[in-house]
VOGU-3710 file (C-alpha; in Angstrom, 3 decimals, decimal comma):
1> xxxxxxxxxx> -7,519/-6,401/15,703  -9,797/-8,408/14,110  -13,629/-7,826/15,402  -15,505/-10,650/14,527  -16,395/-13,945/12,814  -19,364/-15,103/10,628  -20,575/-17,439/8,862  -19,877/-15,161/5,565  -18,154/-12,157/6,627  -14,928/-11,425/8,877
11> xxxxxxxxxx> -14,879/-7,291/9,690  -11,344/-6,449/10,290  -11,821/-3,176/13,030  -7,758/-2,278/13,430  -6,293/-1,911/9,850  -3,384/-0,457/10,687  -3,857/2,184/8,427  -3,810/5,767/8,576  -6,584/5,751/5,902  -9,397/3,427/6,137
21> xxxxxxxxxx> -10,549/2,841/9,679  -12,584/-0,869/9,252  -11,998/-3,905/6,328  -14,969/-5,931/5,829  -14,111/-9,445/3,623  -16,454/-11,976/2,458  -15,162/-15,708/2,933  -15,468/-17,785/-0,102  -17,752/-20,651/0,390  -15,544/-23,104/0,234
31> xxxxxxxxxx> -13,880/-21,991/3,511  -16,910/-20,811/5,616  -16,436/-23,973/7,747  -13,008/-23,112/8,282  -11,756/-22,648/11,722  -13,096/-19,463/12,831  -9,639/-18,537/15,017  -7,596/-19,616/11,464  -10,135/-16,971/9,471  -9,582/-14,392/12,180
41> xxxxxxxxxx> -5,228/-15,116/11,545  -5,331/-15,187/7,729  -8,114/-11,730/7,559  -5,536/-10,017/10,208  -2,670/-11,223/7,612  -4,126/-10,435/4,540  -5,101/-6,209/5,761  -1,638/-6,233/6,878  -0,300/-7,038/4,185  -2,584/-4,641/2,260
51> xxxxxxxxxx> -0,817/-2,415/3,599  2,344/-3,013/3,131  1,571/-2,876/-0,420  0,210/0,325/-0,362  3,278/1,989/1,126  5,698/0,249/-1,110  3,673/1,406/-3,852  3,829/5,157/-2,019  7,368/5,119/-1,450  7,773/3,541/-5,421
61> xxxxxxxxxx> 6,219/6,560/-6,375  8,042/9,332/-4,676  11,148/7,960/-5,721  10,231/8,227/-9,300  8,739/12,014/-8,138  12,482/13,270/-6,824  14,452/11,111/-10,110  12,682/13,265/-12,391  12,918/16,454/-10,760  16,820/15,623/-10,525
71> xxxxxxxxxx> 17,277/14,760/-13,737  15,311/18,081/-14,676  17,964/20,381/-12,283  20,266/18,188/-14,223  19,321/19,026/-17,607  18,778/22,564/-16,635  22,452/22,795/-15,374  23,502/21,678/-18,701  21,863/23,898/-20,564  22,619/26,740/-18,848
81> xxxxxxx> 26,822/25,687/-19,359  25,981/24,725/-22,615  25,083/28,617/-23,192  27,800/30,225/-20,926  30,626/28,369/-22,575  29,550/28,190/-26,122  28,254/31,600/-26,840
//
């Protein structure tokens, strides 16, 4: 959940994240008079969706991991009936 509120500064204490256990983020000036309760929503929001990002990126990532080691079993295979059959 989301700590606190300042004048500058929102400290996000539950990120949801098996990584990183606090998110501090600096409001721009031009919001600081915002709502404290709507900063406290949108800094909960935007860690979450941090996140989110990070794990599609993960997942993005190990699929490209297992398509290259099939298509290197694959190309292996081939080779090795390329050999048996035409030798």
């Amino acid at each position: 959940m989301v700590r606190g509120v300042h004048k500058k500064i929102i400290e996000v204490s539950d990120t949801q994240n098996e990584f990183f256990e606090r998110a501090i983020l600096i409001v721009k000036e031009s919001f600081r008079d915002e709502d404290p309760e709507r900063l406290r929503q949108k800094a909960g929001d935007y860690v979450s969706q941090m996140g989110n990002i990070a794990l599609a990126r993960r997942k993005k990532a190990r699929f490209f991991r297992t398509l290259g080691k099939i298509l290197a079993v694959a190309a292996v295979a081939a080779g090795l009936l390329f050999v048996i059959f035409w030798l």
